[in-house]
C-alpha positions, 0 to 999 in steps of 0.5 A: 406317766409323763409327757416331754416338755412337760414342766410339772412333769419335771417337778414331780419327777424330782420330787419322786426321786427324792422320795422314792430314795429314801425307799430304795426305789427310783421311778419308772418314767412312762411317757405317754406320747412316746407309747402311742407312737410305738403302738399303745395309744391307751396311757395317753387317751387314759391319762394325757390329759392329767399329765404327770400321773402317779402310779403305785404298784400299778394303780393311780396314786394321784395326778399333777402333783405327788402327794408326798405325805401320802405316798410315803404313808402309802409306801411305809404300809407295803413295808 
């Protein structure tokens, strides 16, 4: 989840990028303003105020920064 003009957004996109490559997996970029205009207001009220959030499977890995040890630790177990 993200948000534009978002600069730690910025920063863990890249970092998920480089990540999720070496998976053979890319992110999948929610921005929550964006959704609530086109009519889901329920990503922003629950995670707009911790902008960027980590999703995995659907699930809140982590917030304001990617926890890389972790999310590849957590990405090796689904292997």
């Amino acid at each position: 989840m993200t948000r534009e003009g978002c600069h730690a957004c910025a920063a863990a996109l890249a970092e998920l990028e480089t990540i999720l490559a070496d998976y053979g997996l890319s992110p999948q970029v929610r921005d929550v303003d964006r959704l609530a205009e086109a009519g889901d207001p329920l990503p922003r009220a629950e995670y707009g105020d911790r902008v960027p959030v980590i999703l995995l499977d659907g699930a809140e890995h982590g917030y304001w920064e990617v926890d890389g040890p972790r999310l590849r630790a957590d990405l090796d177990a689904r292997r």
